[in-house]
C-alpha positions, 0 to 999 in steps of 0.5 A: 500500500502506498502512503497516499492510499494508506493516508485517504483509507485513515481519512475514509476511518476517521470520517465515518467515527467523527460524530462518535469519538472524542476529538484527542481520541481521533487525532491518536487514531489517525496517526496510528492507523497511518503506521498500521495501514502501512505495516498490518497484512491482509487488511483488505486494500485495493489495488490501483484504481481498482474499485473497492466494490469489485475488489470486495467481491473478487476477495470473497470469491477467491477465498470462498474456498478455504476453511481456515476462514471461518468468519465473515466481515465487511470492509466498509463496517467491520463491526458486522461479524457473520460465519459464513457469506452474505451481503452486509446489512448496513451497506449491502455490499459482499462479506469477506472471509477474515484472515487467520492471521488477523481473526484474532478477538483482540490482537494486532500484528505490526512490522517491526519498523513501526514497532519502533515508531510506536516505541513498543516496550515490554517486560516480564509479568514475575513474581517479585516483593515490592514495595509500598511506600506510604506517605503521611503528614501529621503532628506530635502530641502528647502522650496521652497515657502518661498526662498527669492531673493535680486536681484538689481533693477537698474545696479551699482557697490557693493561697499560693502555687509554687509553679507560676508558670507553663513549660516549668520542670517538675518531680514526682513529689515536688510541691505544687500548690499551698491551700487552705481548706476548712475540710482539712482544718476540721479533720486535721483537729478530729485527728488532735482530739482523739490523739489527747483523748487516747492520752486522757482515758485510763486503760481497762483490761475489760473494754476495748477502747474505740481507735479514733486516731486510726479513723482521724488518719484514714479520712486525712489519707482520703482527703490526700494528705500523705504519711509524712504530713500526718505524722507532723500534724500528730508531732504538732498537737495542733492543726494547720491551717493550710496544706501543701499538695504535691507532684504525683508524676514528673514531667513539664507542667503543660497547663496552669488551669489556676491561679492564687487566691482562686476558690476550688471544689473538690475535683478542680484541676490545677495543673496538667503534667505531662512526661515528655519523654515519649510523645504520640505522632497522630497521622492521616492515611489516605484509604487507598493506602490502609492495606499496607499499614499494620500495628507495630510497623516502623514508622520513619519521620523528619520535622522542620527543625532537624532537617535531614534527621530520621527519627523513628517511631511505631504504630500502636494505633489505627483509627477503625473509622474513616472521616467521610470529609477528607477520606483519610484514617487516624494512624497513631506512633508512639515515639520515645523522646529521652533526649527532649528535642521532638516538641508536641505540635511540631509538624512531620513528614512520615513514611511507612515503608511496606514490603508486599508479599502474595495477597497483600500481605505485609512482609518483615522479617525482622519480626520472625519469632517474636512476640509483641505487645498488643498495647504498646508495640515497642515493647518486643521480645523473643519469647511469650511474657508481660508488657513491661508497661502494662502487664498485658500478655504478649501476641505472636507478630503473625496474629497482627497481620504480618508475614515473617518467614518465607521458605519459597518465592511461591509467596512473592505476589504476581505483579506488573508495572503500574504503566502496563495497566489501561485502568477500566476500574477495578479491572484492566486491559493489558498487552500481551506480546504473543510469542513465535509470532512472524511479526510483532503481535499483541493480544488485548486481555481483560485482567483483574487487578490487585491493590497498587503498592507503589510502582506495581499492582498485584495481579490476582487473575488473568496473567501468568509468569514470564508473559510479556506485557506492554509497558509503552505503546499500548495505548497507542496498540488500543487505538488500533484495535478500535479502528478494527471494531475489535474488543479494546479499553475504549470500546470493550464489546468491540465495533468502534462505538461503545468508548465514546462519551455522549455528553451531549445526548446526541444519538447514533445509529444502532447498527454502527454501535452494536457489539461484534457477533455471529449470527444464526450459527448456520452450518455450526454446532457445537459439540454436544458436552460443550454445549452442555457446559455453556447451559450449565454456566448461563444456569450459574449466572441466573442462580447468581441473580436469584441470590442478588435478588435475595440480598443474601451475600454468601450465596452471591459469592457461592454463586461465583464460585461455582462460576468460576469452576465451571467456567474452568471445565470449559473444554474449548478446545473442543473447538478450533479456529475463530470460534475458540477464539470467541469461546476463549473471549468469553471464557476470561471475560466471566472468569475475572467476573468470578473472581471479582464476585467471589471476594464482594464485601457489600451488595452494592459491589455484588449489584456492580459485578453482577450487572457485569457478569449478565451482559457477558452472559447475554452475549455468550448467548447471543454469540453461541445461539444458546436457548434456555428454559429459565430467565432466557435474556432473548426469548422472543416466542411469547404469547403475549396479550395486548392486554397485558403489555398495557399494564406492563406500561404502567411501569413506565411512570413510576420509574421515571419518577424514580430516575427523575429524582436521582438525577436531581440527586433527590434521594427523598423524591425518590424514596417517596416514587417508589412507593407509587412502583410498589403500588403499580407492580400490585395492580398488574393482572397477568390472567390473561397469560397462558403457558409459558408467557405465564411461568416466565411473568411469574419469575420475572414477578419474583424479579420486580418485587424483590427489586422493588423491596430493596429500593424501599430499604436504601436510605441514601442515593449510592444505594438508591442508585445501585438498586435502580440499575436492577430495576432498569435491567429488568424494566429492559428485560420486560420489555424485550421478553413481553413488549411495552405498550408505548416503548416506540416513545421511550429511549434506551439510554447507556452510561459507560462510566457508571459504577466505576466504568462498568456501565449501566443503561435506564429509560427515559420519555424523551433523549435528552440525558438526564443521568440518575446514577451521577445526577448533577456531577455528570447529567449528560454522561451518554454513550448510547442514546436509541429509541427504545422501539416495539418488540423485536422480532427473533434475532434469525429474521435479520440475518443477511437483510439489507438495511442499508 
């Protein structure tokens, strides 16, 4: 191909996404698809002045007879995947055959001259420590535990304080305050009275005499008078008529809370001691960083006055609830402080350095064998015992979440470069060099990701050791795999249309935007135990969604389990060719659902995954011609009254009402619409349904209600809105399965960013986007804006139509 052709093929490309992509989005595509269309074998390029209508057919001809083509595309739309000839049903022009060099589902060969413009770079997948560093800011403080109170224990006068002044140093026993109280007067002569008393009674050997002394010394003692004081006030034989009250602690006196001459009650403060000599570092984590922080870990810090110094410290403490403001966590050092330079309010700069070992678990060796205070984690040592401070039993290091010995790499965790990563929320995409290739080619794989420690993410499914990733130029690899409407970051179902962002509610053509698919299967089947593995893993995916309705968490995960382990059993190699290739797409795509959906901690994430996993099981369906008995996601052969479809409509009502107000961000309004959906789900009459159209309204029914009953048990709009994407599903579910009286007037609206990129869709009256699951933060976020139409008619009954 010359340049120029290649230049006029990237502009006839770029032409026909224009009204779909972004502006920097096409700019990339352009450029990339030039060093593509220069390099890239069998793309279909016309000879000369050769036409492409006669050079399209004289392909199809020329390649009718080989087997190895087992799907068939059309060079103006390369969306459109069918499996066998026929005319394309946007253009009406022949389909070709895709070549086996180029029918992989998500790969993309180039020459090695334009892998070093596009600057490819890779490295190993391996597993390896890495280290997470994180970093906090905060103050010193106090040490809490070791803050001293001098309070005064009965009410009098201060007539004088010994200590005038705040920052002042003090000793356990020092005296403090000088006070006079006529509590301790009358006391101190009880004690005088029956000193005399005992003197002036003459002894009896028949009657024990009452010991008023003791008495007189016991209240003096509870009112905080000490041995020696009472000694001399028995030596004195008179009462004084003030008091001195002394230090119970040494420290710096960090408050004066009085001054002389001031009358206190029994309990006033009058100084606020505290030991300096160690001090509290308080911190702020963010919460992305709280899987790499555990107790007892060593904290390093510098301050503004010793610049360059490293002081040490541990953490004894993590605050277990999160501030909704700032998204941060409390993290508590201790820090001894023997040489009195740290000052409590100094700031600091903090980091806590967290070497990562397989499941995110934290690695120090220097902990091995040893035992730790669950109180106060400087105290460690090599055997079982006491705290040293406050007598608790210590714990083995290991009960507190680290990891001490490791006997083998297996414990080193598998991970990537963070730049290898296209993030599309908690999954990726990555680039796989393929190995053996004749040219430079790379396979697209959904992965899903562990938590990011510092320069790497842990990876917990998709890749193994010794792959090669892409770790620059994998962008550019996505942008042409868009251009050839396969599967990519942007586009994740393929067909050049679902990466786009419609800000601006303008709509497409259904057709340019559906997602790659064979349709009819003509002259396939597949093999009889295959087929019965696809069933078995649709039937997961309904018992799944029969757990999600029924908001019970460990069947959910269950659920994915079982999922995963069917999914495993898969015998794709059963097959051969494109059609492997596709079972293979499918096959990782609801293996990372599995793996996600087995760790789910809340039924919002379990919504999220789920809504997820049903698409994927849609189209496996769709792709693989499969039929089901039970919640069929295609079914089209009801017998469906006209009756019935009237009060379905009635629906429609209520969940605008519902999808009105999240898109106000009013969570009230919407509590107070699904009151109104309750209400129209219990009028609806399904009598005039027979047979199968009625088993399946029954289900469905179970679906509607169970769906209706959660959203009238959110209280906020995050789970108003997580319960609303089941309703729409359903809501599109009905009204593919039964029909919607009216849908003609309605609008299919899809949102790719919602609930962290997965995407969800809901209805609307008219197509201007109101998006209820951002409201006002991002209202007129849609990819996908289509009149939502009658019911369709089966899916066979399109196949090889012109449209066009």
């Amino acid at each position: 191909m010359s340049k120029a052709t290649a230049m006029n093929r990237v502009s006839q490309i770029y032409e026909h996404h224009r009204s779909k992509l972004w502006i920097a989005q096409a700019i990339v595509l352009l450029g990339v698809g030039l060093l593509l269309g220069m390099s890239m074998r069998g793309d279909g390029s016309t000879d000369g002045g050769t036409s492409a209508q006669e050079n399209h057919s004289g392909h199809a001809h020329a390649s009718a007879g080989k087997s190895e083509a087992q799907i068939w595309t059309c060079s103006m739309h390369p969306q459109i995947r069918r499996d066998g000839p026929g005319s394309c049903p946007i253009c009406g022009m022949d389909l070709v055959p895709v070549k086996k060099s180029a029918s992989g589902i998500r790969t993309v060969s180039i020459s090695s001259d334009v892998k070093k413009l596009m600057n490819v770079q890779t490295v190993p997948v391996a597993h390896r420590y890495v280290t997470a560093n994180v970093r906090m800011v905060g103050k010193i403080e106090y040490d809490r535990t070791r803050l001293a109170h001098i309070t005064a224990w009965v009410a009098g006068r201060l007539d004088r304080l010994f200590v005038e002044f705040e920052g002042v140093e003090v000793n356990k026993g020092d005296h403090m305050a000088y006070i006079y109280s006529e509590e301790l007067y009358t006391a101190q002569e009880e004690l005088v009275a029956a000193q005399q008393s005992k003197a002036d009674r003459p002894a009896s050997r028949f009657v024990e005499p009452l010991n008023l002394a003791e008495s007189a010394r016991e209240k003096l003692r509870l009112l905080g008078i000490t041995e020696k004081q009472i000694r001399e006030i028995e030596q004195r034989g008179k009462p004084s008529t003030h008091l001195t009250i002394y230090s119970p602690a040494a420290g710096i006196v960090v408050k004066k809370h009085r001054e002389e001459g001031d009358r206190v009650r029994t309990g006033d403060r009058i100084y606020t001691v505290a030991d300096l000599d160690h001090l509290w570092v308080q911190m702020d984590a963010y919460e992305s960083d709280l899987p790499w922080l555990r107790y007892g870990q060593d904290v390093e810090f510098t301050t503004e006055a010793y610049p360059g110094e490293v002081f040490h410290g541990r953490i004894a403490f993590i605050d277990p609830v999160l501030n909704e403001a700032t998204r941060t966590v409390k993290v508590r050092v201790n820090v001894s402080n023997e040489d009195g330079r740290l000052k409590p309010e100094m700031f600091v700069r903090a980091i806590v350095k967290s070497k990562i070992a397989a499941g995110g678990r934290v690695l120090d060796s220097s902990l091995a064998g040893k035992w730790i205070s669950p109180m106060h984690p400087e105290i460690v040592k090599d055997g079982p015992g006491d705290c040293d401070v406050c007598g608790m039993p210590l714990v083995r290091a290991e009960t507190l979440g680290y990891v001490t010995a490791e006997p083998s790499d297996t414990a080193k965790p598998l991970v990537i470069p963070v730049s290898a990563a296209l993030l599309t929320g908690t999954r990726a995409i990555v680039y796989v060099q393929v190995p053996d290739a004749e040219e430079p080619t790379y396979e697209g794989r959904e992965i899903v990701l562990g938590p990011r420690a510092g320069d790497y993410y842990l990876v917990k499914a998709g890749l193994k050791k010794g792959e090669l990733v892409v770790t620059n130029g994998n962008f550019k690899l996505d942008s042409a795999l868009q251009i050839s409407a396969k599967p990519s970051m942007m586009t994740p179902e393929g067909g050049g249309g679902g990466g786009g962002h419609d800000h601006g509610g303008e709509k497409k053509p259904v057709a340019e935007g559906e997602p790659m698919q064979i349709a009819g299967r003509s002259g396939m089947s597949l093999p009889s135990e295959l087929e019965k593995q696809l069933h078995q893993t649709i039937e997961s995916v309904e018992t799944i969604g029969k757990a999600i309705e029924s908001a019970e968490l460990d069947a959910i995960r269950d659920g994915y389990t079982q999922l995963g382990k069917g999914i495993a059993a898969l015998k794709v190699d059963q097959l051969s060719g494109d059609m492997r290739a596709q079972l293979e797409e499918f096959a990782m795509l609801l293996r990372n659902d599995a793996v996600e959906g087995q760790e789910v901690k809340s039924l919002q994430d379990a919504d999220r995954v789920f809504l997820v996993t049903k698409r994927h099981a849609e189209r496996l369906q769709q792709m693989f011609g499969l039929s089901h008995t039970g919640h069929q996601m295609a079914e089209q052969s009801l017998d469906v009254p006209a009756e019935f479809r009237n009060q379905l409509s009635q629906l429609v009502n209520p969940y605008v009402a519902i999808s009105q107000a999240l898109a106000a961000d009013d969570a009230t309004s919407a509590t107070n619409a699904v009151a109104g959906l309750h209400q129209t789900v219990s009028t609806i009459n399904a009598q005039s349904l027979t047979g199968k159209a009625a088993e399946r309204w029954n289900s469905e029914l179970n679906s509607l209600s169970a769906i209706a009953a959660r959203l009238s048990k959110a209280n906020d709009l995050k789970t108003l809105r997580s319960s609303f994407a089941l309703l729409s599903d359903e809501l599109l579910t009905l009204q593919r399965v039964f029909g919607l009286a009216g849908s003609d007037k309605l609008f299919e609206l899809h949102c790719p960013m919602a609930f962290e990129g997965r995407g969800a869709s809901w209805i609307q009256t008219d197509d201007a986007v109101r998006n209820p699951y951002y409201g006002a933060s991002m209202l007129k976020c849609a990819d996908k804006v289509e009149p939502l139409g009658e019911k369709a008619p089966p899916p066979d009954e399109h196949a090889g139509h012109n449209h066009g």
